[in-house]
Every structure is written in C-alpha cells, then in structure tokens.
N, C-alpha and C positions, 0 to 999 in steps of 0.2 A: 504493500500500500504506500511505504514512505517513498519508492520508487516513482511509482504514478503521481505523486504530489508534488518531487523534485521537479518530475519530468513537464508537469503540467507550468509551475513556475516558470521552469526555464520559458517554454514554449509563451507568456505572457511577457516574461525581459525581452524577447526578440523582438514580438509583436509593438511593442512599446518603445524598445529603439528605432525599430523601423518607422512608425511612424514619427518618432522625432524628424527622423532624419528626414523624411520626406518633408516633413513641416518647415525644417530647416532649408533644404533646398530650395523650395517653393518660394520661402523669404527674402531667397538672395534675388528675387526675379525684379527688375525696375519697373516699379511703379509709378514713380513719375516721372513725368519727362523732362530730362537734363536740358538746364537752362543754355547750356553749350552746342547741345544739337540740333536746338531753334535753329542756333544764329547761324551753324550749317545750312539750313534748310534755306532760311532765308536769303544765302550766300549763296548758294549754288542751284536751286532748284525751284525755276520757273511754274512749274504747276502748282507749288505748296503756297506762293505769293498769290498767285490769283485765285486762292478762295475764301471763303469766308472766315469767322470768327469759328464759328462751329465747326465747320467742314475741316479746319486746322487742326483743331480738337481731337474729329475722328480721324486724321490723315497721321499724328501724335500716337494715338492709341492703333491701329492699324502696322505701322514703326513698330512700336514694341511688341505686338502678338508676333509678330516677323522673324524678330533676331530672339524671341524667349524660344521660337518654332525650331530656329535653323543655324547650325552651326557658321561660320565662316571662317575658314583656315587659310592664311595666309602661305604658299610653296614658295620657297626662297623670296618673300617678300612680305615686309610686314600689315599689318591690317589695321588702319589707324580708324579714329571714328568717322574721318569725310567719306573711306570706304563705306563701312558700315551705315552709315545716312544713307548713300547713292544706291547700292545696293539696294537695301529697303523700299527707297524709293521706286527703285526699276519695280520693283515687286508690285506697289502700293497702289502705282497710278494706272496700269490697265484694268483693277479689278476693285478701283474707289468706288463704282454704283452698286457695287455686291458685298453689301456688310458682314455676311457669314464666308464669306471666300475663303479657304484654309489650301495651301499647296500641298495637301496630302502627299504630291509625289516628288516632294524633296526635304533631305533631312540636312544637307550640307553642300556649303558652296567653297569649293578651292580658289581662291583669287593668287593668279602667275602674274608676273611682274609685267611680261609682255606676251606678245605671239607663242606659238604652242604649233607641232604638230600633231597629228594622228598618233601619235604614240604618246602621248603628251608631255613631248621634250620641251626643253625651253632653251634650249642649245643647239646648236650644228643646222644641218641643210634641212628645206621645205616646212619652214614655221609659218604658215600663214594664216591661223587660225586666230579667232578673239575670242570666243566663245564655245559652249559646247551645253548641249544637253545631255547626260550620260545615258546609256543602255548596257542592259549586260550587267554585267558585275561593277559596270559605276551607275547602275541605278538608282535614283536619288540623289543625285550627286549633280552640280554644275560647277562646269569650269568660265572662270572670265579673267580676261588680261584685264590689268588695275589701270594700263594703259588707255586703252580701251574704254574703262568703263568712268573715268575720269574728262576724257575725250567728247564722251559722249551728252556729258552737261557743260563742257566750256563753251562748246558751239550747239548749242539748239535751235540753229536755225539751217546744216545741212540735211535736215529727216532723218538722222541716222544717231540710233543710240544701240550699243552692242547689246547692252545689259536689259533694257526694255526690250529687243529682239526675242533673246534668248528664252524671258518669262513669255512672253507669245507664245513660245513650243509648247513652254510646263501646259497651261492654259490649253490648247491646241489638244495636249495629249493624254488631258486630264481623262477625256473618255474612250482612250487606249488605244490610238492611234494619231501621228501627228499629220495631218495628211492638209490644213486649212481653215477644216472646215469644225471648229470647238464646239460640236454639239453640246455639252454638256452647258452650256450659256447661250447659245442656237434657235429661236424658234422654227417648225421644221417648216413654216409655210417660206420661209427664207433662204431657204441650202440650194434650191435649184437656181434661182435668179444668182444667188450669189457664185455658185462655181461657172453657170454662164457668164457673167462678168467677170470673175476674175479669169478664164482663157481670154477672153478679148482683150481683156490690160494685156496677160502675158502678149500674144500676137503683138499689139502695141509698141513692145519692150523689143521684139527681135525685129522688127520692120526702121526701129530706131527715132519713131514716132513719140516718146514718152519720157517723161522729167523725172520716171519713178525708176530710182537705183537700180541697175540692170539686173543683180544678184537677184531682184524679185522673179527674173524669169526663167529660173535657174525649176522650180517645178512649186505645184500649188500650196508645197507649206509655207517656201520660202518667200513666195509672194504675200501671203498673208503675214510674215514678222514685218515683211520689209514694209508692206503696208500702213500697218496698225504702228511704224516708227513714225511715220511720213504724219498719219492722222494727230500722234497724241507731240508731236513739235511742231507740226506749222499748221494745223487742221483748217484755219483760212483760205491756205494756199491750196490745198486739198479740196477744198467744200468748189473754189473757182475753177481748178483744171480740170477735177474728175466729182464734179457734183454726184454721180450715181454711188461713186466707192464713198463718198463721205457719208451719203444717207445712207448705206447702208451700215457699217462703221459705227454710226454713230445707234442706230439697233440694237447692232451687236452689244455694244456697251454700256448701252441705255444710257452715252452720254452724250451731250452737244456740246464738245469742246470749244465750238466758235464763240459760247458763251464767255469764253475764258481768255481774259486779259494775257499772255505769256509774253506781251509786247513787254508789258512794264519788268520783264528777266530780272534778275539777281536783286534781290538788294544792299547796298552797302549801309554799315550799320558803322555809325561813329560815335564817340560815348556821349555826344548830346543828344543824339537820335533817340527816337520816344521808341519803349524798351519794344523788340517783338511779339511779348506776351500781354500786349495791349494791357498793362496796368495802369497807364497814362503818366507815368515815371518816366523819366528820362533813363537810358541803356547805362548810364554811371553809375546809377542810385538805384538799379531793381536787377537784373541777370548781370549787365557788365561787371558788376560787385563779383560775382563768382570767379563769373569768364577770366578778368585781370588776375584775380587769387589766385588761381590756377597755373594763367603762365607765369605766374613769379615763382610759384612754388615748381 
C-alpha cells in the first residue's frame, strides 16, 4: 500500500511541475507590445502607417501571435528585431481581413544573409535564390535572404517584396497544393474567371505586352505571388493597368487596398514628434524614454 501512495505522490510532483512549467513558459510570451517595435513599424513599413488607431492595434496583436507561433533562426547571420518586425509583417498584411488566420503550415523561418541555392548553400556557384517554401523534410520551414527581405520594404514602390511573395505560397498551399489558386480563402463562384485571367496576364507576360514582373509567367502559382506583391505595394497602379486583376484581388482579400494611403511611406520619428502610440506626448516624454535607454544601455 505505502508503495501505491509513494507512487501516487510522485505521479502528482510531476503533474504539478509540469504545469508550473508550462505556466512559466507561457509567461515568458510578450504581451505587450515593445514601444521599440512601433517605431520599427512606423520606420519601415508603409501599410502599418496607413491604418487606423485600431486596425494598428490589431496589426500589434497579429505581430505577436506570429513570432509567439514561429521560430526565426538566423544561418550564419544574425536576426535583429527590424528582421523580426519585417518578417511578421510579410506574414500580417496579406491575411489582415482574416482575424482567425493561423499559418498552421509553418513552425520556422531560417533567414540567410543572402542568395541560397537549391541545396541551400550560401556559398560557391548558382545562388540565385531569395526565398523558399520548404517541402519534404523542410516542411514547415521557410527560407528568406535578410537581403532580400530588407530590400523588399526600402523600395515599395518596385511591386516586389521577396518575403510577402513567399507567404502567398504558405496561403496558396494552405489547402494542399500550391498551384494559385488559395481555395481555402477562395469563393468557388471565382476560381474559373480567375484562372481564365490569370492565362491571359500570363500570355501578356510572354508576348512582352505587360508591366507585371516577368517571373509571374514562369506558371500559375508564381503569377499569383508575383501578383498579390504588385496588389499589396502599388495597388493604384494595379487597380489603373489591370482593373480586372485588382477587383479580383481585392475579393480574394476582402480588401480594397486603394483605400490605403502607402503614398505617405515611412515615417520619421524625431524626439519632438508626437509619440507613435498616439498618447498625445511628444516621442521624448512617452516611448522615446525607453527607445534612448536602450541604446545607451
């Protein structure tokens, strides 16, 4: 009997460390959002400026379920937080109209310093790669040049973001094939008109007729990333050359990006400037207090 009473013990100390421990982990998760990676957001990234008070809020909280979801490891290069903002970002802004959006089909992103082959060197001959969606035994897994995904918010006005590209696949392939056409956010009276359109852009692309990055015509998934880059940086210019791809696009997403300011780009934030976090402070006297603490320390 005193066996069974030991044994029963025991079996409650486990149960009770274990969920410390879980309680403990769970604590280490960020809950608020670092007054430091505002002023990121608002430094580097056009679509977080042009929304509202709220929509900022949920684009904040959005961030964080993201990097609490998904590892980011730096390969011979490090992973600072402008990384981890951008990233995020890439993630945030094709799937902002879908508040339950979860990338089930990634646990981990490797960011390379630069280019990458097929073997995913980052050394010697035929590095042309920026990106990658893994399959196989790097299933869950995304590669992106830091290069690249850096690149891809200093200029927001060539349609081309590596790192937004790549989550189009995840998105794409969420319903187990990557092939264009994302049913799984899709409605189905849409899939025909929309794969008849998207041959005609391609056609478009090889006749040398079209403003839309030629790698779109490379076959119907790739026209779809290169697409939906083109929609969510210059969606204006979009709505005016190819009015049919932006209404549709803009279905897909359930969003109307033309709504969206991305002209007013970056903002620079100097310590008189009234704080990010709209407390009606000036950036000296409310987040910049942190920010400055930080780089001294």
């Amino acid at each position: 009997m005193a066996y069974f009473v030991s044994f029963g013990v025991l079996l409650l100390f486990v149960y009770y460390t274990y969920n410390q421990f879980t309680k403990n982990k769970k604590s280490k998760k960020i809950k608020t959002f670092p007054a430091e990676w505002r002023i990121l957001l608002n430094q580097h990234v056009s679509f977080y400026n042009s929304l509202s008070k709220e929509e900022k809020g949920r684009f904040e909280n959005k961030i964080l379920e993201f990097l609490d979801a998904c590892r980011i490891t730096g390969i011979k290069t490090s992973v600072d937080p402008l990384d981890k903002i951008l990233i995020a970002s890439s993630a945030v802004i094709p799937i902002f109209q879908f508040p339950d959006w979860q990338y089930t089909n990634l646990n981990e992103i490797l960011l390379y310093p630069s280019h990458f082959n097929h073997k995913f060197e980052t050394t010697g001959e035929d590095r042309r790669i920026l990106g990658m969606v893994g399959n196989g035994y790097m299933e869950g897994k995304m590669i992106l040049s830091k290069e690249a995904l850096r690149r891809g918010f200093q200029n927001e006005t060539d349609k081309k973001n590596t790192a937004i590209h790549e989550f189009i696949h995840l998105i794409d392939k969420a319903d187990g094939v990557i092939d264009g056409v994302p049913n799984i956010i899709f409605e189905k009276q849409y899939i025909i008109p929309w794969l008849d359109l998207i041959n005609k852009k391609i056609e478009e692309i090889y006749n040398g007729n079209s403003d839309i990055n030629p790698y779109g015509g490379t076959n119907q998934a790739e026209f779809f990333s290169v697409i939906c880059e083109y929609f969510f940086e210059r969606p204006k210019l979009l709505e005016s050359k190819h009015p049919e791809l932006y209404s549709q696009l803009e279905k897909i997403f359930k969003h109307d990006m033309t709504s969206r300011n991305l002209d007013q780009s970056k903002v620079a934030i100097g310590r008189n400037s009234p704080c990010p976090c709209d407390s009606g402070k000036k950036f000296k006297k409310c987040c910049g207090r942190v920010h400055y603490n930080q780089m001294i320390g």
